[in-house]
N, C-alpha and C positions, 0 to 999 in steps of 0.2 A: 504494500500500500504506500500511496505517496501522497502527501498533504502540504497544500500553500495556501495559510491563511494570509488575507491582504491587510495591507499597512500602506498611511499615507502622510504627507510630509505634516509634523506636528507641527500647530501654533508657537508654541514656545518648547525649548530642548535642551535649553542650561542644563538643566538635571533630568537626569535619568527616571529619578520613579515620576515625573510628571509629564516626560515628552513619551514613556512610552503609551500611559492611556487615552494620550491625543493623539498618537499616529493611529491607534484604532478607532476612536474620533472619527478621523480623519476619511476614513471613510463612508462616514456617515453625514450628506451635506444638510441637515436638520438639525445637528448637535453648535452647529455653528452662533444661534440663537443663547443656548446653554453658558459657551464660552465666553462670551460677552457679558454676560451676566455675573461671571465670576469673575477669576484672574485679574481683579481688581487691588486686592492686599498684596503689601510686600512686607516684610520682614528680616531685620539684621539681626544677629545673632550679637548678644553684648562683650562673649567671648571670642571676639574677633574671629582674626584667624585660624585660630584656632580651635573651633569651631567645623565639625562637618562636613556642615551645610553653613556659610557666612552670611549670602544674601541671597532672598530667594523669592518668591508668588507664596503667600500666607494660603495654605488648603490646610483647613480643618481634617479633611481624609480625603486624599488626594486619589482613589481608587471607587471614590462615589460619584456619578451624572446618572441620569435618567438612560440614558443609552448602553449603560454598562450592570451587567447582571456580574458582578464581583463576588468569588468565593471564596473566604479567608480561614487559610491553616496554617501550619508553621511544620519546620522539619522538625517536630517532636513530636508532632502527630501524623508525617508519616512513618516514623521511627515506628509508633504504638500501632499504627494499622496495616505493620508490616507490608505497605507497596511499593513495591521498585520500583527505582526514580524514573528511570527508562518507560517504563511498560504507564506508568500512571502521567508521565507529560505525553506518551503516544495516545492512550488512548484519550487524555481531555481535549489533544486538538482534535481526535475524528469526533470528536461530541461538538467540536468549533471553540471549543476554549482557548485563551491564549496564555500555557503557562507563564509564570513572574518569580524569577527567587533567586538566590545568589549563586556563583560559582565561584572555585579558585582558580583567577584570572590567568594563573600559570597555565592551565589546562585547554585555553582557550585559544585557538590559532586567530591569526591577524588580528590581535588584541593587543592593546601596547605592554603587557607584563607575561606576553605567551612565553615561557621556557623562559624567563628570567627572574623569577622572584613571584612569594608567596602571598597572595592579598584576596580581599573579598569582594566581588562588585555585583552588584544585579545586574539582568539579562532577561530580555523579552524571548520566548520559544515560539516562532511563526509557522513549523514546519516540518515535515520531516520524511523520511526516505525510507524505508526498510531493504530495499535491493543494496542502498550505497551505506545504508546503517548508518545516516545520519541525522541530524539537527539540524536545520537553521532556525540561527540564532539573531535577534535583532538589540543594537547597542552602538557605542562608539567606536569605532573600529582603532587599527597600529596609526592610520592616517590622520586619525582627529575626529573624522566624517560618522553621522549617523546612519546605519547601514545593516544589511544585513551579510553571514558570513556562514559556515558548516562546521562542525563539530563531530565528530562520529561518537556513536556509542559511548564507547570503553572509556574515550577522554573526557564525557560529559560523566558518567557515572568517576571516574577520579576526580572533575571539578565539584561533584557537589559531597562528596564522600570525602576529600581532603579536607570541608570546612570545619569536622570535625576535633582537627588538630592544629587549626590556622584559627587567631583572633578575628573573632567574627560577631555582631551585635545585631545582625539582620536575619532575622529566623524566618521572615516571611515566606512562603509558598502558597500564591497566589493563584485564581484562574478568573481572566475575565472574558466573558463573551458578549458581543451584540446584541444587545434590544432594542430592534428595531419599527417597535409598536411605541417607542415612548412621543411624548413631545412636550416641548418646551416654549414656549414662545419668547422671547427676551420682554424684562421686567423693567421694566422705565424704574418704578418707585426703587425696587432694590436698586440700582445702578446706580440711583441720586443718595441712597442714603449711605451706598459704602462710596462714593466720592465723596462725601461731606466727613464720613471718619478717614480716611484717606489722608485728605488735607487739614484735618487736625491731628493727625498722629495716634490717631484712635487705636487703642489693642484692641485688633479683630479679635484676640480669643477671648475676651470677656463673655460673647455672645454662646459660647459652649462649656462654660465655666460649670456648669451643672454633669456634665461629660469628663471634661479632661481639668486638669488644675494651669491656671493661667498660665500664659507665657511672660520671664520677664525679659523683654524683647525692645528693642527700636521697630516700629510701625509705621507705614505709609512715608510722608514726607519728613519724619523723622530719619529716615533711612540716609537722607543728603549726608547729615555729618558725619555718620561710619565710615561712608564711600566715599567723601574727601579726605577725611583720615587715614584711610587705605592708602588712598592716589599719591596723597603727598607722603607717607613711607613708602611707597615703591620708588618713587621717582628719587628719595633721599638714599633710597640702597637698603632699606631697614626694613622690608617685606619683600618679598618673592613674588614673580608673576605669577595671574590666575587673572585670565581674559574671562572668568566669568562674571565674574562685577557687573562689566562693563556689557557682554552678554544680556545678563538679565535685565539690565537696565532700557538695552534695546527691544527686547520682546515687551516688555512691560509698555514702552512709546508707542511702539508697533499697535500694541494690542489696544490700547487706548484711541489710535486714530481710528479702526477698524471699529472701533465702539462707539464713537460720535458720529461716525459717516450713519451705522444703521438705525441708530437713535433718531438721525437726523430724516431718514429714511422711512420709519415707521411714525414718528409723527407727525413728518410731513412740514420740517421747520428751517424755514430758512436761515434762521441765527443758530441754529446749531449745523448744520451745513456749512456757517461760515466759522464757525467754533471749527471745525473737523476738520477745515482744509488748512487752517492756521497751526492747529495740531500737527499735519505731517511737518513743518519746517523744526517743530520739537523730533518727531521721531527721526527727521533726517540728520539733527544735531547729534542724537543719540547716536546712532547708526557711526558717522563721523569720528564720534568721543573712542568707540570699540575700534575701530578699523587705526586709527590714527594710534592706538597703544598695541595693536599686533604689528607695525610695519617698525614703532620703537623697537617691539622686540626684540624684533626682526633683525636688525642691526644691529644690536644690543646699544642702542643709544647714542651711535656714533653721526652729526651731524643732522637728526631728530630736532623736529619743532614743539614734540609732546610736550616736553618737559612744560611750556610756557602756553600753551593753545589748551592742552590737556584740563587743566582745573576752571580755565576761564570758559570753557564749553563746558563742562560739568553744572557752574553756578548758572551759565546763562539756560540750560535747560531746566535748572530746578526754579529757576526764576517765571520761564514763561510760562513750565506747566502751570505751575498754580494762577498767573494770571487766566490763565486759558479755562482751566478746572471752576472756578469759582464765577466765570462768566457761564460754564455749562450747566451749572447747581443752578443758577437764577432762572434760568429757560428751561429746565427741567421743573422748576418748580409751577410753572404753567400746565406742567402734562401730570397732573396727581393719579391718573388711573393706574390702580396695583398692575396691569400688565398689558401689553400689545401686540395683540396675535397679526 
């Protein structure tokens, strides 16, 4: 038997556990509404660098939409239900599952830690082969790229069977499949009330405090001064690169213009239209801020304008969002209807 579940390019991809259940998303052009709706919180982590996850899209459970029928176990319950890993990721994909859970990246070809050292990372399973006895596997590949790559057998049962004796803190064993009966329509009122905690720095977890215990966290437009703080120790020599700052910072602009265009869209408003298109000059700033700190890298800073464009692009996007943000709160406040199908 031979199985290729589809995947499609996710909205946002900084990290792993949240660009892989938008590439399956992704295939779905109705969830589109959903994502708008969300992907609204960000969150910096107080423990800096140090930290994970340092800055990132605030998701209460990043493996919950209407589109996604998500099934949650951990490798300690398949240890207790005795199913091999093999035979239980083959058979959930012919059920259309898409297994989710860790390996040790040593075990993983064109993976950047294949054959060279011992580490834990999660991986989407799209697929599989029983003639060539393999997996594919979806994740970031040796090259950097989001992608899909093969795995046979024996090496996928040694990636997840080594994590046994490799420091490992992610026990999840996941499976998510398509619901394709959901719908969603995007929520004008939610989109107006989490831009209003947004740009006051609101802790989105207060709102699940009855679930999980707060987060003590930087939130929304609080997020500027971690991510200047970062920028000016990297550029001082006193932190290490990680283009995902700057990454997420981009999807997050991205995703904001694509949220006032369809706002603008479904209530049929010219002043947010004109909100939406002033927005793209922030996400192209965005865009800009990342690209302009991989090409420093890139050269390791040899003859580089980063150093000096770098922070003063950073403040003038944190500047115009919010002028922009709080012209879109006022013309949203004209559409008070809970939702817009």
């Amino acid at each position: 038997m031979k199985i290729e579940l589809p995947l499609g390019e996710p909205l946002a991809s900084g990290y792993q556990f949240y660009a892989f259940p938008l590439s399956i998303l992704a295939t779905v052009e109705d969830s589109l509404d959903w994502i708008l709706t969300n992907y609204i919180h960000v969150v910096y982590d107080k423990r800096l660098q140090k930290a994970p996850v340092s800055f990132s899209f605030y998701l209460f459970d990043y493996t919950q939409s209407p589109w996604l029928q998500a099934v949650k176990t951990d490798r300690f319950w398949v240890a207790a239900s005795s199913h091999e890993i093999v035979d239980l990721c083959r058979e959930s994909l012919a059920a259309g599952y898409y297994p989710y859970l860790n390996l040790n990246e040593f075990h993983v070809p064109d993976h950047f830690l294949f054959g060279q050292r011992d580490q834990t990372h999660d991986i989407l399973i799209c697929g599989f082969d029983d003639v060539a006895e393999t997996f594919t596997v979806y994740g970031y590949t040796a090259s950097g790229s989001l992608g899909r790559t093969v795995i046979d057998y024996q090496g996928f049962r040694e990636g997840y069977r080594s994590l046994d004796h490799v420091p490992n803190d992610c026990y999840q064993v996941y499976f998510y499949r398509v619901d394709r009966a959901a719908h969603f329509p995007i929520d004008v009122r939610v989109v107006r009330e989490s831009l209003e905690e947004y740009l006051a720095g609101v802790n989105a977890s207060t709102r699940f405090a009855m679930l999980r215990p707060e987060w003590d966290r930087f939130f929304g437009v609080d997020c500027y001064d971690p991510l200047t703080g970062y920028l000016d120790a990297y550029l001082s020599g006193d932190e290490t690169y990680d283009i995902r700052h700057f990454h997420v910072l981009w999807e997050h602009k991205r995703l904001m213009t694509m949220r006032l265009k369809r706002i603008a869209e479904v209530t049929r408003s010219g002043s947010m239209a004109t909100l939406a298109a002033d927005f793209c000059g922030v996400e192209r700033e965005a865009l800009m801020l990342r690209d302009g700190m991989l090409r420093h890298a890139a050269v390791n800073g040899a003859g580089s304008k980063f150093p000096r464009t770098g922070p003063d692009r950073l403040r003038s996007i944190a500047e115009k969002e919010v002028e922009i943000l709080e012209k879109a709160i006022e013309v949203l406040g004209h559409h008070a209807a809970p939702s817009t199908s």
